[in-house]
Backbone as ProteinMPNN parsed JSONL, in Angstrom:
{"seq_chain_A": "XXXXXXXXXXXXXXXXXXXXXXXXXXXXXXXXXXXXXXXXXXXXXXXXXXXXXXXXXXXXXXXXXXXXXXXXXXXXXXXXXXXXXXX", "coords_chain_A": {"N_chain_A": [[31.845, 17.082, 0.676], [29.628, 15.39, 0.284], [28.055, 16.815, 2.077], [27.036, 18.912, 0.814], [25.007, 18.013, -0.998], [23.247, 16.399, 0.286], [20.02, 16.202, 1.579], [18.338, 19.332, 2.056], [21.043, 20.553, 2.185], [23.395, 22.692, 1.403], [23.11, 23.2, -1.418], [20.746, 22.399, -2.222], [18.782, 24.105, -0.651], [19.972, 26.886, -1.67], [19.759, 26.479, -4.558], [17.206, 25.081, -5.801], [13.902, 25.967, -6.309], [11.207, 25.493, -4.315], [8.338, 24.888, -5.915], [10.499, 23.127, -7.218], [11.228, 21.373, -5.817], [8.974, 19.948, -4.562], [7.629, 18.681, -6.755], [10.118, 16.992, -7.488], [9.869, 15.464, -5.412], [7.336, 14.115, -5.331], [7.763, 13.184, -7.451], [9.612, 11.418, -7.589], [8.014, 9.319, -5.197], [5.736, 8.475, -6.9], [7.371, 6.903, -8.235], [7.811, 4.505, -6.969], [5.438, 3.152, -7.087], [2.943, 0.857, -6.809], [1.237, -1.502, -9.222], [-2.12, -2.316, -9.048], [-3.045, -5.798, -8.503], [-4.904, -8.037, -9.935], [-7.303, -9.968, -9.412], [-8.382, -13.264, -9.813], [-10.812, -15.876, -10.37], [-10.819, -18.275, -8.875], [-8.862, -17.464, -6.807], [-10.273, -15.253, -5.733], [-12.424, -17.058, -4.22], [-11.194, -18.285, -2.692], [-10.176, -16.353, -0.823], [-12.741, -15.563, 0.221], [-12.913, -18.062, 1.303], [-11.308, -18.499, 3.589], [-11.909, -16.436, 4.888], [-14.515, -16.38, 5.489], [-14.201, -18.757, 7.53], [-12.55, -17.811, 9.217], [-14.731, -16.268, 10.476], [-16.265, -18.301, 11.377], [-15.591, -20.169, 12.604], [-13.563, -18.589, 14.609], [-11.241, -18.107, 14.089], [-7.328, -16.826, 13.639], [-6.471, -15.232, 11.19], [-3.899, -14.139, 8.662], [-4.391, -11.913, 6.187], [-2.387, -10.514, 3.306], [-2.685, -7.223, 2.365], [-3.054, -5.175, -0.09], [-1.527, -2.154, -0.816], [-0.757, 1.364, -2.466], [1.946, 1.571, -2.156], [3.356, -0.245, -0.733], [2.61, -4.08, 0.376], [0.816, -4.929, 2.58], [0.534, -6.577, 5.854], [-2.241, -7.403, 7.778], [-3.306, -8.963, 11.078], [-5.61, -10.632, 12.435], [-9.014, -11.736, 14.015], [-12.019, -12.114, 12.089], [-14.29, -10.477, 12.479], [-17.028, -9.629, 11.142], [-18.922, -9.275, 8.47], [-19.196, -7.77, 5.657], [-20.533, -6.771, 2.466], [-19.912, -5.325, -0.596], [-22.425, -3.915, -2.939], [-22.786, -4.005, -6.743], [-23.772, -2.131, -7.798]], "CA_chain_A": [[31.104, 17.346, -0.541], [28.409, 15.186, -0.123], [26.878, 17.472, 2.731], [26.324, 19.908, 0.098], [24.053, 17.629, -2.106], [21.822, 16.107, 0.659], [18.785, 16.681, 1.939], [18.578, 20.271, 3.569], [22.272, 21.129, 2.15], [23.618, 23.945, 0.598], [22.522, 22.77, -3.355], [18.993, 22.524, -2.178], [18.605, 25.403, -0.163], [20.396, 27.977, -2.921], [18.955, 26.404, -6.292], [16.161, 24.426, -5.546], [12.668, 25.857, -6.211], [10.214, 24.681, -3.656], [8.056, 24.039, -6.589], [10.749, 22.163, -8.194], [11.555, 19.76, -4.591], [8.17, 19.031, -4.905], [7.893, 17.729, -7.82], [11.046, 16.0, -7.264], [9.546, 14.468, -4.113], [6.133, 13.44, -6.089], [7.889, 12.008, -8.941], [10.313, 9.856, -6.173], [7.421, 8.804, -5.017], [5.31, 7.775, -7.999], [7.927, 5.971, -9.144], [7.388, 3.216, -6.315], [3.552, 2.924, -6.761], [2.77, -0.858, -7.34], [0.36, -1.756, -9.83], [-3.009, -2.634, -8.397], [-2.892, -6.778, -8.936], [-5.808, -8.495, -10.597], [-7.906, -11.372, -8.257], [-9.32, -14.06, -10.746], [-12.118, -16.311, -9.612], [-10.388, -19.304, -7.768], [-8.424, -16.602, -5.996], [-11.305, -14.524, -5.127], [-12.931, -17.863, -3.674], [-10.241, -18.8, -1.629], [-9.762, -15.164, 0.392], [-13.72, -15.773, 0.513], [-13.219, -18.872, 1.944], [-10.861, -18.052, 4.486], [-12.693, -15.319, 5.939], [-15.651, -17.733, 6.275], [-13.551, -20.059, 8.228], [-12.138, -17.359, 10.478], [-15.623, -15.722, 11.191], [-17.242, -19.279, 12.174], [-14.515, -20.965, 13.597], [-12.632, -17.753, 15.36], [-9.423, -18.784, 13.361], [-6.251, -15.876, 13.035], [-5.914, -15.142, 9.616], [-3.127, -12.432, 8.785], [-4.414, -11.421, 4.59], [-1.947, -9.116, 2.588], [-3.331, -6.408, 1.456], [-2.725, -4.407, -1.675], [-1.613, -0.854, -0.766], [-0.22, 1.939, -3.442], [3.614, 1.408, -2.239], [3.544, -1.599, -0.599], [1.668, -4.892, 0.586], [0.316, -4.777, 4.4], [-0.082, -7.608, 6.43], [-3.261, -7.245, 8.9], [-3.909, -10.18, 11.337], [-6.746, -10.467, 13.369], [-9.562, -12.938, 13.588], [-13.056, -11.75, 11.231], [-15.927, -10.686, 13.239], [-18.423, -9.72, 10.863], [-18.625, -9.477, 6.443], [-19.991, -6.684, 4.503], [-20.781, -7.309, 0.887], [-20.512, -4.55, -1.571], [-23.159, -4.892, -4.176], [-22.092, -4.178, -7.581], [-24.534, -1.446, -8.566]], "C_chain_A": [[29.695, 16.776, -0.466], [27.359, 16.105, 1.084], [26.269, 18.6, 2.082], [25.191, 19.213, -1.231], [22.876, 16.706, -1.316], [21.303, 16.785, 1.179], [18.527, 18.14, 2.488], [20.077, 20.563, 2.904], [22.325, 22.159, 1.179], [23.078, 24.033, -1.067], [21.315, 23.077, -2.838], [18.642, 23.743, -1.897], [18.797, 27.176, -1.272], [19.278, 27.757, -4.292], [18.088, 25.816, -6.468], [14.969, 25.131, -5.633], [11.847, 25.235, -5.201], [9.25, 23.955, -3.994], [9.022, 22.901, -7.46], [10.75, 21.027, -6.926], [10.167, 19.053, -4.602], [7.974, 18.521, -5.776], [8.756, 16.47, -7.677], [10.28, 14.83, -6.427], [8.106, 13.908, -4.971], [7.122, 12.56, -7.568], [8.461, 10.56, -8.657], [9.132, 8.503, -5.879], [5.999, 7.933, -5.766], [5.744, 7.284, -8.876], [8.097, 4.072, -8.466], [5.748, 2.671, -5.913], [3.967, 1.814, -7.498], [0.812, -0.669, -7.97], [-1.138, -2.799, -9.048], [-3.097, -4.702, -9.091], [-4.773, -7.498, -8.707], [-6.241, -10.09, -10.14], [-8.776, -12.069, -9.514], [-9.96, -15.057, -9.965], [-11.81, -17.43, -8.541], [-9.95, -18.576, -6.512], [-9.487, -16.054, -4.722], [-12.26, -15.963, -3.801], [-11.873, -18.308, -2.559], [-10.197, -17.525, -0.258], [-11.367, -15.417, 0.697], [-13.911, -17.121, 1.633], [-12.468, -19.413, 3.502], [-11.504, -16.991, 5.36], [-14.052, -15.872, 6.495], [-15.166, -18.244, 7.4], [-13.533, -18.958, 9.269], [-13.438, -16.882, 11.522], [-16.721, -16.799, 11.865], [-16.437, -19.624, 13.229], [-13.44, -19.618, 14.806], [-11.128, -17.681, 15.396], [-8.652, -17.483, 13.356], [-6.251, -15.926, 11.963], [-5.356, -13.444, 9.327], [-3.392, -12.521, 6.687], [-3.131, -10.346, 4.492], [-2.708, -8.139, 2.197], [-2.761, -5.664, 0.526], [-2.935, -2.444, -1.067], [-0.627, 0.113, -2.047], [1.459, 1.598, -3.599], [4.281, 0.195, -1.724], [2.595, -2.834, 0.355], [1.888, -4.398, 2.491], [-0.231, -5.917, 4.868], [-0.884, -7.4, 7.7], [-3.646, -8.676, 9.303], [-4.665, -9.948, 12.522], [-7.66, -12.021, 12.881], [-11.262, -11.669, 12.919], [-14.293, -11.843, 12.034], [-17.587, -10.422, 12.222], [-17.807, -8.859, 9.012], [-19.321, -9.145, 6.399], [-19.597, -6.957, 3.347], [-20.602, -5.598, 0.742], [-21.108, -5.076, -2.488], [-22.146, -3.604, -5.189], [-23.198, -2.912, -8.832], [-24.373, -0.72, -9.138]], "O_chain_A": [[28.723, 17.356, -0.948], [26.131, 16.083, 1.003], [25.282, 19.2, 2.508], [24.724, 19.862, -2.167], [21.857, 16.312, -1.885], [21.701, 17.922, 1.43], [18.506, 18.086, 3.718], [20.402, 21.34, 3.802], [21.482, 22.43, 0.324], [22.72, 25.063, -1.639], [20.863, 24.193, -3.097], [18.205, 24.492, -2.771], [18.04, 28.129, -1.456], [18.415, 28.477, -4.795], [17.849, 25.841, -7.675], [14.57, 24.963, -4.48], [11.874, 24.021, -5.4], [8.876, 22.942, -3.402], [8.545, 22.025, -8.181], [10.288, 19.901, -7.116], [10.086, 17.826, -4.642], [8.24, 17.336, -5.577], [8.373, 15.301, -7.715], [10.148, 13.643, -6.726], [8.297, 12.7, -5.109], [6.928, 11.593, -8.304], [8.217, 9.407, -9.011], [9.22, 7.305, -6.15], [5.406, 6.986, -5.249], [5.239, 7.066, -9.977], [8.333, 3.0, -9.024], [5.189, 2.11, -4.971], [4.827, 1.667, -8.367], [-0.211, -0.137, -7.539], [-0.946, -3.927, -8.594], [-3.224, -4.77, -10.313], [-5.535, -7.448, -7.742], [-5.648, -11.123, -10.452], [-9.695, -11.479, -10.081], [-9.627, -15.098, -8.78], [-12.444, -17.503, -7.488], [-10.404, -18.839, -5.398], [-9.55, -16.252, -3.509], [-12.604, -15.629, -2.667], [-12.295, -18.69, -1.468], [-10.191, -17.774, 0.947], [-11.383, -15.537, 1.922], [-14.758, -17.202, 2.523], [-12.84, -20.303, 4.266], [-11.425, -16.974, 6.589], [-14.505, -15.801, 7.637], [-15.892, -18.119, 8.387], [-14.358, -19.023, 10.181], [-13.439, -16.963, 12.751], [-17.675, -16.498, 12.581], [-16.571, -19.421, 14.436], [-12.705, -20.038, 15.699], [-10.248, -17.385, 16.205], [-9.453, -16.64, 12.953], [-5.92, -17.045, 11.57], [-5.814, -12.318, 9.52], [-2.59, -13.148, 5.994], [-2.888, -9.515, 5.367], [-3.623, -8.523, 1.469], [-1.534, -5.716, 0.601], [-3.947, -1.752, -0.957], [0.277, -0.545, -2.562], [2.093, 1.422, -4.639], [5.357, -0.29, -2.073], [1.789, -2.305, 1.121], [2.716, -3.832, 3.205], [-1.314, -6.33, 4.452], [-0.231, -7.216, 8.727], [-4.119, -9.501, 8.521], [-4.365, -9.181, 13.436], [-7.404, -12.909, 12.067], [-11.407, -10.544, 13.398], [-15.057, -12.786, 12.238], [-18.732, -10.814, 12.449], [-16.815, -8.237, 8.635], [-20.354, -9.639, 6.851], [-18.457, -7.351, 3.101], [-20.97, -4.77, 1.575], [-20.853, -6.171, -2.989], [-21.316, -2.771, -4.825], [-23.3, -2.876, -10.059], [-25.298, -0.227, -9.785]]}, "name": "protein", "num_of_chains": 1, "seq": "XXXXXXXXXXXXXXXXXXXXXXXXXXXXXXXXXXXXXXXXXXXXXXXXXXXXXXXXXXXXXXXXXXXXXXXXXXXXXXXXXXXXXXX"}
């Protein structure tokens, strides 16, 4: 029974819409979007002051980053800091 209700099985294939699987599959998936999280000023000074460190000193530093579904850890060492301005 259950090979007729996954992915690719007989349910889908027969009564399924292609516009409705998408949907389905977009709604799946915008139901694990993470809320973009909010850096207040100590914060902000600290990832500032780590990336200093790594780009004098040649230190590893692995940051999280903030992606739509889930965090990403990138480690490397910081060769060179671009500002955005704020115009």
């Amino acid at each position: 029974m259950a090979g007729l209700l996954d992915d690719g099985g007989i349910w889908e294939r027969c009564f399924i819409l292609l516009e409705h699987k998408e949907a389905m599959k977009r709604q799946s998936l915008e139901a694990t979007w993470k809320i973009r999280p909010i850096l207040y000023t100590q914060e902000l000074e600290q990832i500032q002051l780590a990336l200093s460190e790594s780009l004098h000193t040649h230190k590893r530093i692995t940051p999280r980053m903030y992606d739509d579904f889930e965090d990403v850890e990138i480690s490397g060492i910081v060769t060179a800091i671009q500002t955005q301005s704020g115009d």
